[in-house]
C-alpha positions in Angstrom: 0.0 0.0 0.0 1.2 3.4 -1.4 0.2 6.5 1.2 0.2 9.5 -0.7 0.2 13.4 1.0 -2.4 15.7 -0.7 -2.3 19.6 0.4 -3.6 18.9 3.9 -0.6 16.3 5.6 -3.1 14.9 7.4 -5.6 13.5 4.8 -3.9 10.9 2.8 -4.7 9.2 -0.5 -3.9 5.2 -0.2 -3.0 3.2 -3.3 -3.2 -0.5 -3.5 -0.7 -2.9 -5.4 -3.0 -4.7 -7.1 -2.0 -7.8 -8.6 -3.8 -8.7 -11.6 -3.9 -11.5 -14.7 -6.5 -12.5 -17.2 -8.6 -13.9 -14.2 -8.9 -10.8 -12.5 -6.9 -9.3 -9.6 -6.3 -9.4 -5.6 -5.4 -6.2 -3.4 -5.3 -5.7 0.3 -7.7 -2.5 1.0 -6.5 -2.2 4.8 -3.7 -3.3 6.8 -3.8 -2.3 10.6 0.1 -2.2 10.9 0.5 0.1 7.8 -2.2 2.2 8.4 -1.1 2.8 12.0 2.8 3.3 10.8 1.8 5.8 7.8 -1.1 7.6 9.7 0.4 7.5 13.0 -0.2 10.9 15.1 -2.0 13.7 13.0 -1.2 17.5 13.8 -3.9 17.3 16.7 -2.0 15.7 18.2 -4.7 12.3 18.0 -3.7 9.0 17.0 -5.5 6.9 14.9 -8.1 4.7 16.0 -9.7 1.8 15.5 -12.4 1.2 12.8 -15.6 0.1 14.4 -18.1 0.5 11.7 -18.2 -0.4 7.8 -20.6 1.5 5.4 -22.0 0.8 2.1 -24.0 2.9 -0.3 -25.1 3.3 -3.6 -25.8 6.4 -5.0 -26.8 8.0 -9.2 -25.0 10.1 -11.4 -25.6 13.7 -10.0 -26.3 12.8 -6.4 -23.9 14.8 -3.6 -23.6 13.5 -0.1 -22.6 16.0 2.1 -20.4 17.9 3.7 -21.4 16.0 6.9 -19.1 15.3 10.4 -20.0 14.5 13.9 -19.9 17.1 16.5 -19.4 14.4 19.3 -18.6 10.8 18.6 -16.3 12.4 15.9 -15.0 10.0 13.0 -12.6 9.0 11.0 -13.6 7.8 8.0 -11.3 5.4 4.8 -13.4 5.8 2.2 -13.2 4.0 -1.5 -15.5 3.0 -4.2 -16.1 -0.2 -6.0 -18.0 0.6 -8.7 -18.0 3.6 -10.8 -16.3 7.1 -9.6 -17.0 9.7 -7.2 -15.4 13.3 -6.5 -14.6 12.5 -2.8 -13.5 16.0 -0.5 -12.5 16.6 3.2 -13.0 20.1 4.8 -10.7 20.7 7.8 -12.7 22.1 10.3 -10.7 22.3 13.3 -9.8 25.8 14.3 -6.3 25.3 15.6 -5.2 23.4 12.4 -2.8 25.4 10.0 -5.2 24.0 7.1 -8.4 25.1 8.8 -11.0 26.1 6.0 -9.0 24.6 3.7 -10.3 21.3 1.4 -9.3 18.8 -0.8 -10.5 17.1 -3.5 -10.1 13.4 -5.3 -11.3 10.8 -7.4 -11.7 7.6 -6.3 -13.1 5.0 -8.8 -13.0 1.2 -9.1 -10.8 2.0 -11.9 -8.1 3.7 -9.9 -8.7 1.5 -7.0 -7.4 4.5 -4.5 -9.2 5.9 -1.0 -9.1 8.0 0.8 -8.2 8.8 4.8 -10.3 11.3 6.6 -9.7 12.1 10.3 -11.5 13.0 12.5 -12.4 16.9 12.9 -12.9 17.2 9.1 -16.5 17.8 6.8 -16.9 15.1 4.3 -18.5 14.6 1.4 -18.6 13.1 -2.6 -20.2 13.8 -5.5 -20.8 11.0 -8.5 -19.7 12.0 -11.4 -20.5 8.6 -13.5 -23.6 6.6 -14.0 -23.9 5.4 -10.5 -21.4 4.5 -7.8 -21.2 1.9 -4.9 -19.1 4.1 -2.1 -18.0 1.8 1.0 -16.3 3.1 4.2 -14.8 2.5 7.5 -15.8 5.1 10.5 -13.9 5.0 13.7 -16.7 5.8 15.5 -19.8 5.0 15.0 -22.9 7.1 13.4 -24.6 9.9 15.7 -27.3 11.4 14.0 -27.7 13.8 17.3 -24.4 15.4 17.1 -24.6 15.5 13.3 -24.0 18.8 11.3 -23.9 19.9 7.4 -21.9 22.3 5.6 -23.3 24.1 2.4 -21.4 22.2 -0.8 -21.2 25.3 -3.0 -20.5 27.9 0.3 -18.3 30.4 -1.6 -15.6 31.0 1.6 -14.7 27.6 1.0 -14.4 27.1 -2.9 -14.8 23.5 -3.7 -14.1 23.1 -7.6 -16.9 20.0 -7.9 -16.8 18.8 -11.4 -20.3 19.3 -11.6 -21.9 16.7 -14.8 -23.1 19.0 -17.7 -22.7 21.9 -14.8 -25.9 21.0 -13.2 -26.7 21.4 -10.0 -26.5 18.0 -8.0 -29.1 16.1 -6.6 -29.3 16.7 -2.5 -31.4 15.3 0.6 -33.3 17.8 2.6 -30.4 18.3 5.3 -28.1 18.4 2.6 -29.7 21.5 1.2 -30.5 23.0 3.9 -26.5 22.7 5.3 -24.9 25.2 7.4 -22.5 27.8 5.5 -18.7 27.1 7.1 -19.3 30.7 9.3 -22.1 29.1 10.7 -21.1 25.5 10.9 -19.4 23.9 14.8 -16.1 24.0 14.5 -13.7 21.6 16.7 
């Protein structure tokens, strides 16, 4: 497994070696001992956790989930996709962080086979940018629809590029649309 930095140190693109013939191919999609090693201690000072919850959903072309997080019962979330391909981003919300406000973006298909690591303290959402997508997950915590809070997708402070299809608007649940702009939104 390949850990990969993106512009925040502490969310980390993982890429499998994935070991393929004309019968199709095998990959390890977590390891404890390397995901302990590479993530180790994140700039909060907070190590990471054990997984306690596995996720699974399936979502059209269009739909965006998100940006959601966990006030209390905070998680981190490894997040890939095994079948078709999502634009997946993390929002740093935690105030003390030098990358507070700040986002990043990636794709993650079953094509490209990567995922992503999101720690705790962070907004998270995707958007599926091909015909429909199976997204699967681990949390290190598990759900807590009490302490649950939404930011706005398109909130201009923060500036997410989505790679919107035919520059549509996406498709969003009632909490989604009526999310929080980052101003407004619990910070950590």
């Amino acid at each position: 497994m390949k850990f990969i930095d993106t512009s925040i140190p502490d969310v980390k693109i993982l890429e499998p070696t994935v070991f393929g013939d004309e019968r199709g191919f095998f990959m390890e999609t977590f390891r404890a001992d390397e995901f302990i090693a590479a993530i180790g201690i994140n700039s909060c000072g907070v190590a990471a956790k054990p997984f306690v919850q596995d996720n699974h959903s399936k979502s059209a072309q269009g739909i965006l989930r998100g940006l959601h997080y966990q006030q209390t019962q905070t998680q981190g979330k490894l997040v890939r996709v095994v079948s078709g391909a999502v634009f997946d981003v993390a929002v740093d919300m935690r105030q003390q962080s030098p990358t507070f406000g700040q986002w990043v973006g990636v794709e993650l298909s079953a094509a490209n086979k990567r995922q992503l690591w999101v720690p705790e303290g962070f907004a998270h959402g995707f958007y599926v940018t091909s015909e429909s997508a199976e997204f699967i997950y681990k949390c290190t915590d598990l759900y807590h629809p009490q302490s649950e809070a939404s930011v706005k997708w398109d909130d201009p402070a923060l500036g997410i590029q989505w790679p919107l299809v035919n520059g549509e608007a996406p498709a969003l649940s009632a909490k989604d649309a009526s999310g929080l702009s980052f101003a407004d939104a619990p910070k950590f």
